[in-house]
C-alpha positions as MATLAB code, in Angstrom:
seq = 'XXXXXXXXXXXXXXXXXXXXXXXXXXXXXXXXXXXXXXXXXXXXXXXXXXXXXXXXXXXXXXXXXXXXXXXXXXXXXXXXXXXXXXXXXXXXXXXXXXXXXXXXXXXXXXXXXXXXXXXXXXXXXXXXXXXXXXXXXXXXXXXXXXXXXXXXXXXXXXXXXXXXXXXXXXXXXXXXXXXXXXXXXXXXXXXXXXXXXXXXXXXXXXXXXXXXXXXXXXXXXXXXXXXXXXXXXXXXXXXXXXXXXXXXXXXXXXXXXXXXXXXXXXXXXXXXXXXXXXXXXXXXXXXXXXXXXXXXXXXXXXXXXXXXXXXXXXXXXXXXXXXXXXXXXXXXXXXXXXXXXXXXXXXXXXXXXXXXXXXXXXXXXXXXXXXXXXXXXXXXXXXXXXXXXXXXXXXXXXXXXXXXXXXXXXXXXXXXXXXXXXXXXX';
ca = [
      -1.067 -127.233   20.565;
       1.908 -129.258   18.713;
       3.642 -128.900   22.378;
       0.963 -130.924   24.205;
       0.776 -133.597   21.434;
       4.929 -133.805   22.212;
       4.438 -134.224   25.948;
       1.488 -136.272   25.823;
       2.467 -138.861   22.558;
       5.934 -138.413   21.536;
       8.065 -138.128   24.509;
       6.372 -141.127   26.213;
       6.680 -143.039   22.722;
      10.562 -142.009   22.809;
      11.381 -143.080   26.351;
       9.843 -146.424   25.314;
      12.055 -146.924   22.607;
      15.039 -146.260   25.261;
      13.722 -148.375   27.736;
      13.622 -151.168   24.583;
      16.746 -150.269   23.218;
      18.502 -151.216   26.887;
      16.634 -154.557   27.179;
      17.791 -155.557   23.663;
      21.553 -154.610   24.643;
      21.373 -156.706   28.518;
      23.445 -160.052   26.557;
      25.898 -157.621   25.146;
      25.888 -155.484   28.602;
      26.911 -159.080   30.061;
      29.716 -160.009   27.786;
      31.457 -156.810   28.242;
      30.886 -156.045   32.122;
      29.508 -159.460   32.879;
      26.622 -158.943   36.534;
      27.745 -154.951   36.958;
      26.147 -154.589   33.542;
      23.374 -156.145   34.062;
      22.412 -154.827   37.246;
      23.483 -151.288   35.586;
      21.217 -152.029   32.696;
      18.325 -152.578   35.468;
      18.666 -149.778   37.252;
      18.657 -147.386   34.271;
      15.879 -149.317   33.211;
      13.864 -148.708   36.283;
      15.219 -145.112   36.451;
      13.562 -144.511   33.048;
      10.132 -146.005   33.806;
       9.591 -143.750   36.676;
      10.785 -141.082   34.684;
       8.294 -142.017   32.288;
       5.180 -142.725   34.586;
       5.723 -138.960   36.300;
       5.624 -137.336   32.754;
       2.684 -139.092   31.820;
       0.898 -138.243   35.230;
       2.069 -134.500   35.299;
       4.133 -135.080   38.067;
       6.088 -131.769   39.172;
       9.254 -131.416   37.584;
      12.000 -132.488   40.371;
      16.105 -131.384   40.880;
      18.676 -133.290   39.229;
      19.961 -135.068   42.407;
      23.492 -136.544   40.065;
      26.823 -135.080   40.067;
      27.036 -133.946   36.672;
      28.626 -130.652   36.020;
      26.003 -128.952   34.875;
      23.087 -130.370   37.702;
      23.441 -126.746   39.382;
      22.616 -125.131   36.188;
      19.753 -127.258   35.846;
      18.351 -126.898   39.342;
      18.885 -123.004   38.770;
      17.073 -123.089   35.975;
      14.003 -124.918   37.755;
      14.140 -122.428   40.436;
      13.906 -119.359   37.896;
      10.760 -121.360   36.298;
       9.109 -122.054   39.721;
       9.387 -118.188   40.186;
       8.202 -116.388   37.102;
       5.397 -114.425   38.055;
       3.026 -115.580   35.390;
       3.545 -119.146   35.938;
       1.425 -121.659   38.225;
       4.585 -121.812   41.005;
       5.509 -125.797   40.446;
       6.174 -126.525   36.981;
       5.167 -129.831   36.176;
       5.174 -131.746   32.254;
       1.745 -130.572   31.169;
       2.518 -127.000   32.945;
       5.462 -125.653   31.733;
       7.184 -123.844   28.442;
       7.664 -126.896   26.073;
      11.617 -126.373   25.402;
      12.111 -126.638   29.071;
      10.690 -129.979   29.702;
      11.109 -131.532   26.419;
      15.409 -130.425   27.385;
      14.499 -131.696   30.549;
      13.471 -134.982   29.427;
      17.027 -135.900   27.652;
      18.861 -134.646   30.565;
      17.316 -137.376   32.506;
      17.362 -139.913   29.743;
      21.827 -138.719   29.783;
      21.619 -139.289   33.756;
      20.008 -142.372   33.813;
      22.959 -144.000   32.226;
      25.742 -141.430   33.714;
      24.875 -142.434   37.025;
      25.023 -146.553   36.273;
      28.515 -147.484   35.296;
      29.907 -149.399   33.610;
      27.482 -148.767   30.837;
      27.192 -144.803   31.272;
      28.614 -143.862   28.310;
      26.033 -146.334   25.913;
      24.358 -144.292   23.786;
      20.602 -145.063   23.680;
      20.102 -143.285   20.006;
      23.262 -144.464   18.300;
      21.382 -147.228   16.558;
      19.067 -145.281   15.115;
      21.393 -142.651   14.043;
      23.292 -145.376   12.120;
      20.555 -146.274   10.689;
      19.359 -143.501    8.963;
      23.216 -143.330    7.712;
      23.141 -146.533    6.400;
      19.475 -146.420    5.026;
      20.429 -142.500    3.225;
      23.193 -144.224    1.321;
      21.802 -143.832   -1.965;
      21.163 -140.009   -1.395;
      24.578 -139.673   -0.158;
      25.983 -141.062   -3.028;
      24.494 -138.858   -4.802;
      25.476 -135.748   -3.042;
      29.105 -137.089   -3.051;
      29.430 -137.773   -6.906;
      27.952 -134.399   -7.339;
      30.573 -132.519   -5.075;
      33.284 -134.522   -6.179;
      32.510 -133.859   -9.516;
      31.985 -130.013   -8.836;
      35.657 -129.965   -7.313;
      36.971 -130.976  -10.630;
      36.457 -127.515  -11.761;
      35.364 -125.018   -8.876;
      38.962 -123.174  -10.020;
      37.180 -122.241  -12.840;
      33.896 -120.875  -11.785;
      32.833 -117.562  -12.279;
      31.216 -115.309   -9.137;
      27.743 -116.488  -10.447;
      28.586 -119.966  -11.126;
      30.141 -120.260   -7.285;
      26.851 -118.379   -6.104;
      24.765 -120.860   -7.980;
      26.468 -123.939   -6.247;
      26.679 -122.667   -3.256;
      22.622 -121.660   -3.210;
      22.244 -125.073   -4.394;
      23.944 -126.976   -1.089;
      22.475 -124.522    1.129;
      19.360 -125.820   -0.284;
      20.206 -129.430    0.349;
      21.345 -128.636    3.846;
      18.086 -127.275    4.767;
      16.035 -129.812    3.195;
      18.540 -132.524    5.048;
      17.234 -131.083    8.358;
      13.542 -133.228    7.509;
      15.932 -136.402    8.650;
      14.685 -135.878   12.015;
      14.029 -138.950   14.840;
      12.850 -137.205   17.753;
      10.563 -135.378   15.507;
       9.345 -138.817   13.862;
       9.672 -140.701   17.804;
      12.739 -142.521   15.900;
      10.791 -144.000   12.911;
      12.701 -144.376    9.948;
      13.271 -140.817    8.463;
      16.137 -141.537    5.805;
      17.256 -139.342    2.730;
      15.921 -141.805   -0.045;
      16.511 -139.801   -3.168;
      18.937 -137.623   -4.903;
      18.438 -134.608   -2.329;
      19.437 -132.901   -5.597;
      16.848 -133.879   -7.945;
      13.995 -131.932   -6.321;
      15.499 -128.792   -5.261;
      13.837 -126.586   -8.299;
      10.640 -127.776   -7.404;
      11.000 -126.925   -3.088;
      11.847 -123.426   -3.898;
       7.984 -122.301   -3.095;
       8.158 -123.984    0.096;
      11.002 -121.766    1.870;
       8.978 -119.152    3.452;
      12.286 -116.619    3.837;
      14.727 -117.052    1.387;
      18.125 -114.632    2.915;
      20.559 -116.778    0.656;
      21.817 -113.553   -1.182;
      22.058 -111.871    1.906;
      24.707 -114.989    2.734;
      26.732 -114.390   -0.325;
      27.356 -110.990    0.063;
      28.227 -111.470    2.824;
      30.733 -114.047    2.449;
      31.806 -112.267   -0.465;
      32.613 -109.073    1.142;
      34.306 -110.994    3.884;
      36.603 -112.581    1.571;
      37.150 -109.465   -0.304;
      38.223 -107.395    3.476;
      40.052 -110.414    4.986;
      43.859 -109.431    5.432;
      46.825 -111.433    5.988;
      45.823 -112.269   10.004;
      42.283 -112.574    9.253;
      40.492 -115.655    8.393;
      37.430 -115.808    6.992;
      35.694 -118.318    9.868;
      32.142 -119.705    9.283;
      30.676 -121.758   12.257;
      27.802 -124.461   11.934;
      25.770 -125.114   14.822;
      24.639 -128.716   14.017;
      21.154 -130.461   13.672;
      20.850 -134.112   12.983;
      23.247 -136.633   12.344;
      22.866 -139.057    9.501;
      21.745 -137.695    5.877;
      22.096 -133.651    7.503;
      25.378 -134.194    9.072;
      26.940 -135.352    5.307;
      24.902 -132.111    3.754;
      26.389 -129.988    6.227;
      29.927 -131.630    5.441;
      29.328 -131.176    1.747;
      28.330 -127.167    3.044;
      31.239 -126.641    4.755;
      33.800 -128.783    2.236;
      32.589 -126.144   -0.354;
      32.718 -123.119    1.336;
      36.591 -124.135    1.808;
      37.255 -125.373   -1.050;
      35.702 -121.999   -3.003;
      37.725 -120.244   -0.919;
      34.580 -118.212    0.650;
      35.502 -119.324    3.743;
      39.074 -120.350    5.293;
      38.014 -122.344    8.896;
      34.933 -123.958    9.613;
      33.847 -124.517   13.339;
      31.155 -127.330   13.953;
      29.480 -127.247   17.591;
      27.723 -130.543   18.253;
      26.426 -131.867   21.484;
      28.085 -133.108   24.232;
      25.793 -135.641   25.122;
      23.317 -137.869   23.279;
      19.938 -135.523   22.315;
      17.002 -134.576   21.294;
      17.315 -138.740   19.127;
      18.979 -137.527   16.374;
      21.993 -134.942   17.394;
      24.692 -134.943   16.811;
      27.700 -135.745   18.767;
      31.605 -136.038   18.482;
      31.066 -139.502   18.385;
      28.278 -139.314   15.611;
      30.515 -136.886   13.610;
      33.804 -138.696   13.989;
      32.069 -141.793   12.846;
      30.260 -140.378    9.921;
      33.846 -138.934    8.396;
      34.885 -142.558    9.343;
      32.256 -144.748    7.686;
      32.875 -142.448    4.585;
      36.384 -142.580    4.469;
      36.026 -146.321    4.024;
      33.220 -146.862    2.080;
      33.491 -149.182   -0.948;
      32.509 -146.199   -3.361;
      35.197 -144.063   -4.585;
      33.289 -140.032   -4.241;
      32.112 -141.087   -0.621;
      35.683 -142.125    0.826;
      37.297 -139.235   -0.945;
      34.847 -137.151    0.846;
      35.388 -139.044    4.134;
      39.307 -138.928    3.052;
      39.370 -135.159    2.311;
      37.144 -134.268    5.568;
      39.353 -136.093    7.787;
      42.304 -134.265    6.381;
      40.550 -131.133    7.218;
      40.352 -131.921   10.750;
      44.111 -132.770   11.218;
      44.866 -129.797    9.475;
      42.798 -127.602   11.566;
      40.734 -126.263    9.033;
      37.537 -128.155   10.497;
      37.296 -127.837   14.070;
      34.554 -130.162   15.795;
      33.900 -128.303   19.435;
      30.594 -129.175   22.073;
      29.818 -127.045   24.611;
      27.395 -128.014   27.669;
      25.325 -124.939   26.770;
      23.694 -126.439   24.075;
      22.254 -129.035   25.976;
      20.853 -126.734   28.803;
      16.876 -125.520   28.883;
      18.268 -121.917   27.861;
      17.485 -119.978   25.086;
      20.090 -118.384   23.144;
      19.424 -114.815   24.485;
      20.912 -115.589   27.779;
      24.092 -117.388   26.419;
      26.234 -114.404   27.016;
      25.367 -114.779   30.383;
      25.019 -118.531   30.928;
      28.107 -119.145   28.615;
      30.163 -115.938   28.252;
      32.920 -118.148   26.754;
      30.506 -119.977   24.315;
      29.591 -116.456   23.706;
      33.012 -115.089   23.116;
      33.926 -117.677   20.368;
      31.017 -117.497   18.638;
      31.972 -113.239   18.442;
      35.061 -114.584   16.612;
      33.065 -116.161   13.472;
      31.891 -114.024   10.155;
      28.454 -116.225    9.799;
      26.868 -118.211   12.112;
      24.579 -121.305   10.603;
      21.859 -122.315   12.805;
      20.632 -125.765   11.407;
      17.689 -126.992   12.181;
      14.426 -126.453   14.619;
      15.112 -127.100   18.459;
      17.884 -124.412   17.357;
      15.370 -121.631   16.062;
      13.427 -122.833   19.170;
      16.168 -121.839   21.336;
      16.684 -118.493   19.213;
      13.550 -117.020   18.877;
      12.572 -117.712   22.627;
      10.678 -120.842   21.546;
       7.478 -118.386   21.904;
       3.837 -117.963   20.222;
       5.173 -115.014   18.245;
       3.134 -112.977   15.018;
       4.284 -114.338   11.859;
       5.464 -111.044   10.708;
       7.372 -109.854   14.319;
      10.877 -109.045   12.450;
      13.632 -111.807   12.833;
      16.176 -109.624   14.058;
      13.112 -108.804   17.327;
      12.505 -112.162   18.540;
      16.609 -112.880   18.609;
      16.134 -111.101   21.785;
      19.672 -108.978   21.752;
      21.633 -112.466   20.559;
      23.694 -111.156   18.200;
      27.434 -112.121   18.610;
      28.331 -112.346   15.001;
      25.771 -111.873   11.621;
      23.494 -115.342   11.631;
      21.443 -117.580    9.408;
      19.078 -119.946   10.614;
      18.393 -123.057    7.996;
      15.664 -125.211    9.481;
      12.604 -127.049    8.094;
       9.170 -125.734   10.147;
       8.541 -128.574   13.017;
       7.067 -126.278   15.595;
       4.689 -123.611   16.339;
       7.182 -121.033   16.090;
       7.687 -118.593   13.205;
       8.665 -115.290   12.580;
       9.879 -112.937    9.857;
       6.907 -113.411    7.201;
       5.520 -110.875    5.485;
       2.330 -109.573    6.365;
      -0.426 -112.082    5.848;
       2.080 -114.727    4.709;
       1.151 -117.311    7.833;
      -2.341 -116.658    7.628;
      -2.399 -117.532    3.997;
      -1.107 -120.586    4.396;
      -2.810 -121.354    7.458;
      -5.799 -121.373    5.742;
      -5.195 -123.827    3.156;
      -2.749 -126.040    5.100;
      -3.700 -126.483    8.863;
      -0.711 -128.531    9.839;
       1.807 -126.019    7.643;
       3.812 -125.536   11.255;
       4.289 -128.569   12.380;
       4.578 -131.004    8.812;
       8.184 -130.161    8.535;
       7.166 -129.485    4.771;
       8.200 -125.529    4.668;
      11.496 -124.244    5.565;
      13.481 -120.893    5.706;
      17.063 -120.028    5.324;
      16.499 -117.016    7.549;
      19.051 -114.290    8.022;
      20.235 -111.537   10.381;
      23.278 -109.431   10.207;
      23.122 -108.802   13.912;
      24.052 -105.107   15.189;
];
């Protein structure tokens, strides 16, 4: 399966790029923390080839032994898997559910480095997030001048002009989730082209189209919302680079259209899974925007940084999100996350290790109804954007996967089809 080509290839290609990534940075380790950092840089280093040598040996999967706050969670969590009563009894990398390990993995990539100060909070994938910033410029441009130029006039849209533009970003928001580095082992994966250009011709290629369930729904919200009652949209981020600033552009417009009045963003709140996105990652993107040397792309960075000191963005991270959990048991894991999420009119799920974590991350029938394999999550109605990157699908109509199958082998795992994939919850 796609799972044991992860284990086996890309996770061992991934921790060598980390490994590489600290060796390049030992001079600047030096200059900042002179020996310490060195001898930090060494240990994390030989942390991370042991690490590496017991994944590629199926070595059982061992307790976090740091200090971290959520270690006990962890080691709870191995516990559970060492006592399912269809497993083998001691999980190990080539033995055990996929989303557990593959979590697994980045936890002990984040303690390698938490554990070695001075240089514990160096993030290993920042590089390569700024670089597929910096090498998406042109389609961010693009997407920039576009919204910019849409502002000029959203007060005078009509309902199906706003519906139009706002299918349109939803479109280039989902198609911004192929920018992916853990799922290319942190090869380039940049935006090149207008994301905009291209969008008539994907339409084929989303498997579940739900946006006019979105509409109506955000239309009816803003319709019902009263003088206490915001209409609140939360996006539970992907990738940062190219996504993140299609996700801004997302969010920027349901504000400014006035579908939505507050927009929550939950990122991670460590480095993961590559390409995530952190506070870091998102602060920095608004940043580099806000002073670029084109005038659409700083008044975006401008206008979105506004948004956050007004309160009208809200970036938040919660550890759940980087825990081996999927989202069914987040009411009990996280009854807080839980609780705020309850507060939101729409939920956005972007991207793939997301749908992983709603659907159960399991070898489901195509056609085995959305709503089903959400497992009882349901704390406020839900859309999941993401572009296919793993053996895990549902919602298709009967004979839909099959069909395709046929024709296109790899139609899973090529990160070609997508869905924007809805579910009004109870």
């Amino acid at each position: 399966s796609f799972a044991y080509f992860t284990i086996k290839d890309r996770l061992p290609q991934i921790l060598t790029r980390v490994i590489d990534t600290l060796h390049r940075h030992k001079n600047e380790f030096f200059e900042e923390h002179g020996e310490k950092g060195v001898e930090a840089e060494k240990r994390a280093i030989s942390f991370l080839s042991k690490l590496r040598n017991e994944l590629q040996t199926d070595k059982p999967v061992t307790p976090l032994e740091d200090e971290l706050p959520d270690a006990a969670l962890w080691n709870r969590y191995l516990d559970y898997q060492r006592n399912l009563p269809n497993g083998n009894g001691e999980p190990s990398w080539f033995q055990s559910p996929w989303l557990y390990v593959e979590c697994y993995m980045y936890r002990r990539i984040h303690a390698a480095l938490a554990q070695n100060p001075p240089i514990d909070n160096f993030d290993v994938f920042k590089e390569g997030k700024a670089q597929n910033f910096f090498e998406s410029q042109e389609a961010i441009i693009a997407l920039c001048t576009y919204f910019q130029e849409l502002l000029k006039n959203i007060k005078d849209l009509d309902e199906k002009q706003l519906q139009e533009e706002l299918f349109k970003l939803l479109q280039v928001s989902l198609w911004g989730n192929k920018c992916d580095l853990s799922f290319s082992a942190g090869e380039d994966s940049s935006q090149k082209s207008s994301p905009l250009q291209s969008l008539e011709n994907m339409v084929p290629y989303i498997l579940v189209n739900d946006m006019e369930k979105v509409w109506s729904l955000l239309v009816n919200a803003r319709k019902n919302r009263t003088e206490r009652s915001n209409v609140r949209v939360d996006i539970i981020l992907d990738n940062a680079g190219f996504e993140l600033v299609s996700d801004l552009v997302l969010a920027d417009f349901l504000l400014s259209s006035k579908l939505a009045d507050e927009i929550y963003f939950h990122g991670k709140s460590i480095p993961w899974y590559v390409s995530d996105t952190t506070k870091h990652d998102f602060n920095w993107t608004i940043r580099q925007l806000g002073s670029a040397n084109h005038m659409w792309m700083s008044r975006c960075g401008i206008n979105w940084e506004g948004n956050l000191k007004k309160g009208v963005w809200v970036f938040c991270d919660h550890m759940f999100w980087t825990l081996p959990h999927d989202f069914s048991s987040m009411s009990e894991v996280a009854p807080d996350l839980y609780a705020e999420l309850q507060k939101s009119n729409l939920l956005l799920f972007k991207g793939d290790l997301n749908y992983r974590k709603l659907t159960g991350d399991r070898k489901w029938e195509y056609s085995v109804p959305f709503h089903q394999a959400l497992n009882k999550f349901h704390p406020a109605p839900l859309c999941s954007l993401r572009t296919l990157k793993c053996d895990t699908q549902v919602g298709l109509k009967p004979g839909q996967g099959e069909q395709i199958q046929a024709s296109e082998p790899e139609w899973m795992v090529s990160g070609k089809y997508g869905v924007i994939q809805f579910d009004a919850g109870l």
